[in-house]
ROVO-959478 format. One record per residue (C-alpha): x, y, z; residue number from 1. Coordinates in Angstrom, 1 decimal. Each point is the difference from the previous one (the first is absolute). Layout:
east / north / up / pos
X / Y / Z / NUM $
...
***
This chain:
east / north / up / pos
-18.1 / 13.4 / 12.8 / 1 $
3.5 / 0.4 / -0.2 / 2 $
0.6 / -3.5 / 1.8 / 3 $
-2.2 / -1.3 / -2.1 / 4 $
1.8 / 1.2 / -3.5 / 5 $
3.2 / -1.1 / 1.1 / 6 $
-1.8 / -3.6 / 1.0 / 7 $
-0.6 / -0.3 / -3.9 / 8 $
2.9 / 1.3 / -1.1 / 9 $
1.6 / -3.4 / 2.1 / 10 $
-2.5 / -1.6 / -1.2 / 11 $
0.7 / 0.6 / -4.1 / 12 $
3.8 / -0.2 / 0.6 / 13 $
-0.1 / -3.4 / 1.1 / 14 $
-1.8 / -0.9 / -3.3 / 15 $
2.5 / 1.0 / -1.9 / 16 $
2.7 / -1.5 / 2.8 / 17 $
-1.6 / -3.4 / -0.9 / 18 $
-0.2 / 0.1 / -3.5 / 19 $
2.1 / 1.7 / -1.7 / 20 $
3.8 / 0.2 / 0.3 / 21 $
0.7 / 1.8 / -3.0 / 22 $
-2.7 / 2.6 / 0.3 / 23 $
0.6 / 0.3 / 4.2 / 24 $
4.0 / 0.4 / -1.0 / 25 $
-1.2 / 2.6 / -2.6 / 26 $
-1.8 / 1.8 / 2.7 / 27 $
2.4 / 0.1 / 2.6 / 28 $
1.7 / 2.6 / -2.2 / 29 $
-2.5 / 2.4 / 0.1 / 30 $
-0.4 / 2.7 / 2.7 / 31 $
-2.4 / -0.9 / 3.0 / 32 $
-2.7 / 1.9 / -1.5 / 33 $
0.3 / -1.5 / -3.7 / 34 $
0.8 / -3.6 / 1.3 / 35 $
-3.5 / 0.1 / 2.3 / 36 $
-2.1 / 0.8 / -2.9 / 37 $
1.6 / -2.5 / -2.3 / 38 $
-0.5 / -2.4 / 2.7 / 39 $
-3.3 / 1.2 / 0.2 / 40 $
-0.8 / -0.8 / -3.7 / 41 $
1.4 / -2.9 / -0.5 / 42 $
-2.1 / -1.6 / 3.3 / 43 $
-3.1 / 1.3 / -2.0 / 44 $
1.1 / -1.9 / -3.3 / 45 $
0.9 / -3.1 / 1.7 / 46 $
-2.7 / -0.2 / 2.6 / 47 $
-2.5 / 0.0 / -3.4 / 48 $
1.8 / -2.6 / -2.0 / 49 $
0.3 / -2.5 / 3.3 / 50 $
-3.8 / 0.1 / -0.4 / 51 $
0.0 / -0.7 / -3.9 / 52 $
3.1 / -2.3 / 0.2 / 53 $
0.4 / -1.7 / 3.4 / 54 $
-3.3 / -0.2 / 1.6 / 55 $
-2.1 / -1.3 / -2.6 / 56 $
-3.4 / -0.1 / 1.6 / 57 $
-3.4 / 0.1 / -1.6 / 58 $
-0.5 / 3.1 / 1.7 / 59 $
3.1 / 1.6 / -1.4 / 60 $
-1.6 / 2.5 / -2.0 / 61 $
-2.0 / 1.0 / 2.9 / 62 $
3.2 / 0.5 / 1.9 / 63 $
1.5 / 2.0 / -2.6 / 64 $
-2.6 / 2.3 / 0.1 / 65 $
-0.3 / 0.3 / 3.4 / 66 $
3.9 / 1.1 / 0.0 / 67 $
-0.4 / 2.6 / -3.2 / 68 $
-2.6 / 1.5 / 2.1 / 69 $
2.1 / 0.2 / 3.0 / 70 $
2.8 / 1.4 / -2.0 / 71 $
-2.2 / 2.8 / -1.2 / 72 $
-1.8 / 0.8 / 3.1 / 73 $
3.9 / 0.4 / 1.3 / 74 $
0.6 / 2.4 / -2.7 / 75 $
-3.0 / 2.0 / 0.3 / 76 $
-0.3 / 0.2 / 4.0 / 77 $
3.2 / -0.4 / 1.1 / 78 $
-1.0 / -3.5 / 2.1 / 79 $
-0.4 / -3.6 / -0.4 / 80 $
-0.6 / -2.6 / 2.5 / 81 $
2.8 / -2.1 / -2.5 / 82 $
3.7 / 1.0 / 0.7 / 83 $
0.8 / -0.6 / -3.5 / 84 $
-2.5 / 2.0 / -1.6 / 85 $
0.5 / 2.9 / 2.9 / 86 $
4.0 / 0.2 / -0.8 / 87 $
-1.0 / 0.4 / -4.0 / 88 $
-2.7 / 2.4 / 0.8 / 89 $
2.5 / 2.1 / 1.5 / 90 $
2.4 / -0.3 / -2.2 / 91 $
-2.1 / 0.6 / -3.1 / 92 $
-1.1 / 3.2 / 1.4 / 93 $
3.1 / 0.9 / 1.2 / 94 $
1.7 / -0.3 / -3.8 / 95 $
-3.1 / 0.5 / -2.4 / 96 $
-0.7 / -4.1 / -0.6 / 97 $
-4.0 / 0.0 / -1.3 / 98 $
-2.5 / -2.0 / -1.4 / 99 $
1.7 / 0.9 / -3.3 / 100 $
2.7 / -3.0 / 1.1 / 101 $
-2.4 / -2.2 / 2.5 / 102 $
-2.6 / -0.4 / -2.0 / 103 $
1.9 / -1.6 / -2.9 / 104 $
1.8 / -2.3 / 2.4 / 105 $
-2.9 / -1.9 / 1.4 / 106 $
-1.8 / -0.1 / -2.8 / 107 $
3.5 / -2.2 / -1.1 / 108 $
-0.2 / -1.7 / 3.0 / 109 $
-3.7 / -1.3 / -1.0 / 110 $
1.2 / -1.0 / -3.3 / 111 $
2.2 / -2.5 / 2.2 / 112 $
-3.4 / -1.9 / 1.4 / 113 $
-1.6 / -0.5 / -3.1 / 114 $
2.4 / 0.4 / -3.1 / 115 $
2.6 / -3.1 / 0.1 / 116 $
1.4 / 0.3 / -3.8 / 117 $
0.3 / 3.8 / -1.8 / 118 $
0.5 / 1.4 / -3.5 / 119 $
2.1 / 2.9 / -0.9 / 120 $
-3.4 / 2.6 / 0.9 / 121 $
-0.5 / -1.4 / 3.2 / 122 $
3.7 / -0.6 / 1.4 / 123 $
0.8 / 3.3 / -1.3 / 124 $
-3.0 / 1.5 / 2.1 / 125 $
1.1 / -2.5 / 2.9 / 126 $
3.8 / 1.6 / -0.1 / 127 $
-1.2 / 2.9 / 0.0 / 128 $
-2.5 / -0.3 / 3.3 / 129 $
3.0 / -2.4 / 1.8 / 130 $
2.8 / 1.8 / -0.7 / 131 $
0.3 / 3.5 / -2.1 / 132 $
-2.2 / 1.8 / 2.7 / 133 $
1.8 / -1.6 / 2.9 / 134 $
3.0 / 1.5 / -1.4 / 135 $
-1.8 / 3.1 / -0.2 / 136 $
-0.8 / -0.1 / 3.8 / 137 $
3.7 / -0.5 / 0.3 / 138 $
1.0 / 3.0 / -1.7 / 139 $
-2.1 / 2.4 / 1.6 / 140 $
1.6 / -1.4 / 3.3 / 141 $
3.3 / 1.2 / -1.6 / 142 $
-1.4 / 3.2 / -1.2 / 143 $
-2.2 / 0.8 / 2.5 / 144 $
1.1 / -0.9 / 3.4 / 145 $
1.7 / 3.6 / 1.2 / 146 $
-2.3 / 2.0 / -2.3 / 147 $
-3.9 / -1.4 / 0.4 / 148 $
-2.1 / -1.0 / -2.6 / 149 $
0.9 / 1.3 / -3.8 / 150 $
-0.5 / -1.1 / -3.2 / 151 $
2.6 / -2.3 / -1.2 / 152 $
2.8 / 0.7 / -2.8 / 153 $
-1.7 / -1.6 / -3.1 / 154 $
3.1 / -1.8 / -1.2 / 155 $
1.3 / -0.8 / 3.6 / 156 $
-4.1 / -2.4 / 0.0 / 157 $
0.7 / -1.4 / -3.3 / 158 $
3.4 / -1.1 / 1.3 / 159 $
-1.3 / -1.7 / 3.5 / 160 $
-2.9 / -1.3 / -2.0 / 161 $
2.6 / -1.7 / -2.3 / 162 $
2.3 / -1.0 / 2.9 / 163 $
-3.3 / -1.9 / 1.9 / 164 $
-1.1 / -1.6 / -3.2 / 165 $
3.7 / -1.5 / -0.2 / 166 $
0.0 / -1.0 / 3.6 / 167 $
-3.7 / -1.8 / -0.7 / 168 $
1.3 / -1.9 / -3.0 / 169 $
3.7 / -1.1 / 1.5 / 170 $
-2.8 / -1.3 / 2.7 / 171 $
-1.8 / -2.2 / -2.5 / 172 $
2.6 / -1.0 / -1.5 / 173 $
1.5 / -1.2 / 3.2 / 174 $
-2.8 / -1.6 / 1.4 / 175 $
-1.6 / -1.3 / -3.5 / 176 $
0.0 / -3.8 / 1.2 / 177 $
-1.6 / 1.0 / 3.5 / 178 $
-2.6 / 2.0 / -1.2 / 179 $
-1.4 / -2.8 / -2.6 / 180 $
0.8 / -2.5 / 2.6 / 181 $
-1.7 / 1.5 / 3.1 / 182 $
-2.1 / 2.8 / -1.2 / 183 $
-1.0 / -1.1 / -3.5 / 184 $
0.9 / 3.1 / -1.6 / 185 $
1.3 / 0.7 / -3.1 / 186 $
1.4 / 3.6 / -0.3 / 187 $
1.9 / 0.4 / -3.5 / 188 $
-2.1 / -0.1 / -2.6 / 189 $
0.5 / -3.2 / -2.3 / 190 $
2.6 / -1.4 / 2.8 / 191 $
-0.1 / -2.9 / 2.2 / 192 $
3.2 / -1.6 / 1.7 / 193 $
-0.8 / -2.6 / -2.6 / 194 $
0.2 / 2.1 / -2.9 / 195 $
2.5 / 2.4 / 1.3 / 196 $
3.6 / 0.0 / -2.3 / 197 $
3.2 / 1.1 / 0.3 / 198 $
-0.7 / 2.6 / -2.0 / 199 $
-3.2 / 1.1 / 1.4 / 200 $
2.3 / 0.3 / 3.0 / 201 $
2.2 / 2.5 / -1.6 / 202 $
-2.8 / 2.1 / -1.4 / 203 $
-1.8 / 0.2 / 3.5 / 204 $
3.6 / 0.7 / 1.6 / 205 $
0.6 / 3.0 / -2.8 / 206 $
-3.5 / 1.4 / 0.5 / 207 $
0.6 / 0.3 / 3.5 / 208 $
3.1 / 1.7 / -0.5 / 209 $
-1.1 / 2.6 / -2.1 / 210 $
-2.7 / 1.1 / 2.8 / 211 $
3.0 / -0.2 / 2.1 / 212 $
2.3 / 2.5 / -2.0 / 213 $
-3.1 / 2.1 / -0.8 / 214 $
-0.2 / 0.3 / 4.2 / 215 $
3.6 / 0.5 / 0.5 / 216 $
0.0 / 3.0 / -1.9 / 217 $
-2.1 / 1.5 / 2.2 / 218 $
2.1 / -0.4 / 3.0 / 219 $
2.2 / 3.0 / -0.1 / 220 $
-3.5 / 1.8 / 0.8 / 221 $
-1.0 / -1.6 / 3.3 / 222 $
2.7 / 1.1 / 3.4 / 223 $
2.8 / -1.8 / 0.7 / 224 $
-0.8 / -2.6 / 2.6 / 225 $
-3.3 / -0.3 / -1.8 / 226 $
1.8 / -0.9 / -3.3 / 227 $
2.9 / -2.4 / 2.0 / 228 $
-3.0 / -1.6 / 1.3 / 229 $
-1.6 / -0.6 / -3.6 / 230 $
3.1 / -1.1 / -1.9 / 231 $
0.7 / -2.1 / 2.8 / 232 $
-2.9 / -2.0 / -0.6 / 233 $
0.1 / 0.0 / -3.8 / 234 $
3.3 / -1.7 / 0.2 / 235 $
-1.3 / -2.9 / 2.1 / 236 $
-2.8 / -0.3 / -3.0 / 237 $
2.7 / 0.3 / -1.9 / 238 $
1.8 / -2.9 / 1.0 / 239 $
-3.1 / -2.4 / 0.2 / 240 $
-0.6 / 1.5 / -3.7 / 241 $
4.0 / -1.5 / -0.5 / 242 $
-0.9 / -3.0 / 1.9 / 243 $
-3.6 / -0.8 / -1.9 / 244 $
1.7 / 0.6 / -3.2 / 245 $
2.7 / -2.6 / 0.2 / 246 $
-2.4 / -2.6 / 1.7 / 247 $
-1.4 / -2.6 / -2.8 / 248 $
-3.8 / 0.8 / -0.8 / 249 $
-0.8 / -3.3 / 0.8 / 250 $
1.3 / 0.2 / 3.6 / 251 $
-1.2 / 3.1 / 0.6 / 252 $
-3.5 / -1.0 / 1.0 / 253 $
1.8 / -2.2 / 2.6 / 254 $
2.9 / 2.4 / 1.0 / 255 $
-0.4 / 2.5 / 3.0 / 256 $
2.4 / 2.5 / -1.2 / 257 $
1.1 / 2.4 / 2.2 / 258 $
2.9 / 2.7 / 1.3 / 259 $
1.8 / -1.2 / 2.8 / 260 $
-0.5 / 2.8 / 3.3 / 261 $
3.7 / 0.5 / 0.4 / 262 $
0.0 / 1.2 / -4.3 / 263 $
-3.2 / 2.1 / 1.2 / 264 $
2.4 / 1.2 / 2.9 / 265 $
2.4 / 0.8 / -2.2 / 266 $
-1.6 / 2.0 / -3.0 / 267 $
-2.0 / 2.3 / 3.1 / 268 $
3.8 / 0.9 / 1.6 / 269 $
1.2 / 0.6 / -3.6 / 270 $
-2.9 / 2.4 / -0.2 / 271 $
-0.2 / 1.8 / 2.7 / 272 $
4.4 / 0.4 / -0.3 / 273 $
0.2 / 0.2 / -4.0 / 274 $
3.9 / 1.1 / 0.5 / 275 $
1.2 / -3.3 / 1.5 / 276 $
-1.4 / -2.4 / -3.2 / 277 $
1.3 / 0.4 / -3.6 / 278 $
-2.1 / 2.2 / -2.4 / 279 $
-3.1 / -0.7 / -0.9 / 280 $
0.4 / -0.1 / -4.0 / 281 $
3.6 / -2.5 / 0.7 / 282 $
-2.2 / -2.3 / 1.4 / 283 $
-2.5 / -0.3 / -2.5 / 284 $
2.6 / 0.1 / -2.7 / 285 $
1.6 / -3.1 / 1.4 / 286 $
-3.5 / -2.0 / 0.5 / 287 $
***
């Protein structure tokens, strides 16, 4: 079994190899233990919305159920013939992950096959399943990892809830045009790259900021490599955030905005070394 563990372990940390450059440099921070589990959760998140968002077969929802239940058998009995869902189900036992978090994500994830345009009840609900709970996971990685499963600081969850609601919504933002153009979705309420303004713009960019600041107080109560790792990420989606907000709203829909890997570089080694960069505060003073 123990060969078998460390086969899905590979197996979720080449998801997130694959996919994700800031959220694999994020990760590389971590210790060994913390950095498998996050590795572990985001393979789960991404295998589920590769079945919503990539695959696109008639039998999608049958898929997606098929892969919830694997999930949960892995986190009841401790085995699934999936290597994905066999790395979470360790990990979610291993740091106190339950159906409390699961449950609300694939029920997002359905929303994705049949719900194409939302209003503030339903994309709030939506965020909520997508997101705030996967940031939840997240956190009780950080907490958790040395200690076992425990209940979770109430302020330290509303901060990664706020933190994975920002990350969702810097997402749409970023991939507004795409997601009309090859999904057919319509995620902000009232808002289409047609309608969107440049002021619309500004008050999607500040909403996301204030989840952002409401998170980053929070991260003087996670460790150290665990709260290098997190900032380190929030100032990539900070500089897309910079980047969205000074791209017209009209080109937006056709722009790919991104953070260039040697910037992601960067911001990690400033992290992870906080002496060698200016202050914190200086640089946000000069923005």
């Amino acid at each position: 079994m123990a060969l078998y563990d460390e086969a899905a372990q590979a197996a979720a940390a080449q998801v997130i190899a694959r996919y994700s450059t800031s959220f694999g440099m994020g990760a590389r921070m971590l210790s060994a233990t913390q950095r498998r589990h996050i590795e572990s959760v985001y393979a789960m998140v991404r295998v589920a919305d590769e079945i919503v968002d990539t695959y696109q077969g008639a039998d999608a929802g049958e898929l997606l159920d098929g892969f919830e239940a694997e999930v949960w058998r892995a986190m009841t009995s401790g085995y699934s013939t999936n290597l994905v869902a066999h790395a979470f189900g360790a990990t979610a036992s291993a740091v106190g992950i339950t159906r409390e978090q699961t449950d609300p994500f694939f029920a997002s994830m359905r929303m994705d096959l049949d719900r194409a345009v939302h209003d503030e009840e339903s994309f709030a609900t939506y965020i909520f399943g997508s997101a705030e709970v996967v940031g939840e996971m997240c956190l009780a990685v950080f907490a958790n990892s040395g200690s076992g499963p425990r209940p979770l600081d109430a302020d330290m969850r509303t901060g990664a809830r706020r933190l994975g609601a920002a990350y969702q919504k810097v997402n749409f933002l970023r991939d507004l045009g795409a997601d009309e153009d090859r999904l057919g979705r319509s995620y902000f309420p009232g808002l289409t790259s047609s309608t969107l303004t440049d002021a619309g713009v500004a008050a999607l960019v500040a909403d996301c900021r204030a989840d952002v600041a409401a998170a980053e107080a929070c991260l003087t109560g996670l460790p150290r490599r665990s709260a290098a790792a997190v900032r380190t990420t929030i100032d990539i989606y900070a500089r897309l955030l910079d980047e969205i907000e000074s791209t017209p709203a009209q080109s937006l829909a056709g722009a790919r905005v991104r953070v260039a890997n040697g910037t992601k570089l960067y911001l990690a080694l400033r992290n992870s070394c906080p002496w060698t960069a200016p202050r914190r505060d200086t640089l946000q003073a000069s923005a």
